[in-house]
N, C-alpha and C positions, 0 to 999 in steps of 0.2 A: 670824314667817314669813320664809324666805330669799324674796329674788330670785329664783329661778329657780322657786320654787313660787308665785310671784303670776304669774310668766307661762304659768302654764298652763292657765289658762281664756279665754286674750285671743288675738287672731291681728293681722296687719299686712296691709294692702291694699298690696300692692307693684307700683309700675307698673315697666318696664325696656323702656328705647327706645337702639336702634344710634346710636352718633352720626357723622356726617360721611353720613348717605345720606338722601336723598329719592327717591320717598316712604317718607314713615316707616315701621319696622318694629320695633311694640313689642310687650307684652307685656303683660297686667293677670292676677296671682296674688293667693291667698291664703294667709298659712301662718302659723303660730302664734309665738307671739313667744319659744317655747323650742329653737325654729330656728339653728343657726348659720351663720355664714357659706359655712362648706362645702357645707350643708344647701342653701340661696340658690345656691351654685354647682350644685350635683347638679341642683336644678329649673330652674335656667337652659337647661343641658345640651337639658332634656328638653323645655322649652317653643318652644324655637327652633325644630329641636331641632337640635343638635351633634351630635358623636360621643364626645366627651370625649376627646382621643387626647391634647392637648393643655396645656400650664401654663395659670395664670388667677390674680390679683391682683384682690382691692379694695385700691381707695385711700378713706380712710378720715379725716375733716378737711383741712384748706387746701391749697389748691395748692401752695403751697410748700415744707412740711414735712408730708406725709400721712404716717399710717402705714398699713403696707401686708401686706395677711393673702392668705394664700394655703399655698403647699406649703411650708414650712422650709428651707433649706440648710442640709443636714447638717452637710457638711465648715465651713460660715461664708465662706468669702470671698467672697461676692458684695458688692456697693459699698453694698448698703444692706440693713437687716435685714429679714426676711420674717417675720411672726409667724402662729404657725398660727392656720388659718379654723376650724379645728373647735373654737379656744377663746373666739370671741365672739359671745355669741346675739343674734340680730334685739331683743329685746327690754330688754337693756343698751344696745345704741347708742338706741333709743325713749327712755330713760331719761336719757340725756344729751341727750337734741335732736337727736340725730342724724337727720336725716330726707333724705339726700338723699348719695350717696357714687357710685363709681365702681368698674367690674367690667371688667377688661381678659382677655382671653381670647386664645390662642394668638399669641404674643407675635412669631410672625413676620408672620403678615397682619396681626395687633395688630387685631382686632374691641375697639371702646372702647363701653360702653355707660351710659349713665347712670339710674341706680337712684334713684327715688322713694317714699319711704313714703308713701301718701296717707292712711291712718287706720289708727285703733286700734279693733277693738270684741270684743266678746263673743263669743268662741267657740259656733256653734252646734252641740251636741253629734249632730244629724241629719244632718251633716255631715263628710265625708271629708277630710282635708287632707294633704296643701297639695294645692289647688285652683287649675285653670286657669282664669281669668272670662272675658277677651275679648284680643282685639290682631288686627293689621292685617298684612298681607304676607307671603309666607314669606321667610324667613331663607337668609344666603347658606351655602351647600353646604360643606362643609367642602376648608380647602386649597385654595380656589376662587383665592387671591391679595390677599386683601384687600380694600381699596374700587376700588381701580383695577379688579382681575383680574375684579370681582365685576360693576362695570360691562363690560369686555368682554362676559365671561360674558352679560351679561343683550342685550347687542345681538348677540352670535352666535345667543343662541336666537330675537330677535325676527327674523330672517331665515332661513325655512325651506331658500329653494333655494341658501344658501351651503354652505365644502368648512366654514368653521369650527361651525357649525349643527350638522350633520352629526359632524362631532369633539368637539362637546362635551357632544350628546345620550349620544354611544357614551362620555363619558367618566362623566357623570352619572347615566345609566341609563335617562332616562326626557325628558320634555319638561319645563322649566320654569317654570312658572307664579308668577309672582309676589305677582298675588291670589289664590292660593290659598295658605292657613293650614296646610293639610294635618292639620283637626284629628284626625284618625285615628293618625300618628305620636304626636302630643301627645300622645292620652290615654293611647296604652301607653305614654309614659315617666310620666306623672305616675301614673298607676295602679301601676307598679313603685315609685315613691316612696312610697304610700300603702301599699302592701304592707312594704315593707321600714321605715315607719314603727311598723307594727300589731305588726310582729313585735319593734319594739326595745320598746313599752312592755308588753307581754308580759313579755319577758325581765326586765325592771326590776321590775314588780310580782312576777315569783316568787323575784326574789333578795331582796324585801324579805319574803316570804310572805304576799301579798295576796292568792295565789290558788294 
């Protein structure tokens, strides 16, 4: 049996929490451990949710020397190498002990998140995946500035009768709520995930003539 057919009955409980903001703004998924990092990027996107407009890196072992997956540099010159995310699944790094790595996302506000495997178990076949389970706070707005610009942001909207209030409703669309999760956005991006999952192992089963 390869690797990648033992991961296809198991999934990973992945928590992912922003780092540098209080109060916390995480994340609890579930998604199969034949998932790759891309894969983990795409449901990131969706859980937050982002826009995806943006680059995005894991770093992937020690502080000091990580290796780091994300989009490739065609041309090569960038000062350190970028290994593509679509070639390592959730369930190889499981296999190394990997249980705990980092997810850097639009590299100018720099959102840093830190990624936690919390278990491994049995796919339940009743079950849709990759899976949104719980997490606390909405996420900051895309292009908002980062954790500075995100705090402004969050004390212009806690002041209704300011001119910035006012400017950054008209810039965002709507009111800000911070306890709110906004699980409605969530579920139509992670239901587009489950859809565009259904549709790849489709495809794979009639290139192999399964069906």
């Amino acid at each position: 049996m390869t690797a990648t057919a033992s991961y296809t009955n198991r999934i990973a409980r992945i928590r992912i929490e922003l780092e540098h903001f209080e109060p916390r703004i995480w994340r609890r998924v579930e998604v199969p451990l034949t998932t790759s990092l891309r894969g983990l990027h795409d449901l990131i996107q969706a859980v937050f949710p982002f826009e995806n407009y943006h680059l995005f890196q894991f770093r992937v072992g020690g502080d000091e020397e990580p290796r780091r997956y994300g989009v490739p540099n065609i041309d090569g010159i960038d000062w350190v190498k970028i290994y593509d995310a679509r070639n390592l699944k959730i369930g190889t790094l499981v296999d190394r002990s990997v249980v705990e790595f980092a997810y850097n996302y639009d590299f100018g506000d720099n959102w840093e998140f830190k990624v936690d495997v919390e278990e491994v178990s049995v796919l339940d076949p009743a079950r849709d995946y990759p899976r949104f389970i719980d997490g606390e706070h909405r996420a900051p707005p895309e292009d908002v500035g980062g954790i500075t610009g995100f705090e402004e942001f969050l004390d212009a909207m806690a002041k209704p009768r300011s001119r910035n209030h006012h400017r950054m409703v008209a810039w965002y669309g709507s009111v800000f709520d911070l306890n709110d999760l906004d699980k409605g956005t969530i579920a139509k991006g992670v239901e587009m995930l489950v859809r565009r999952r259904a549709v790849g192992k489709s495809s794979y089963a009639k290139s192999r003539g399964e069906i």
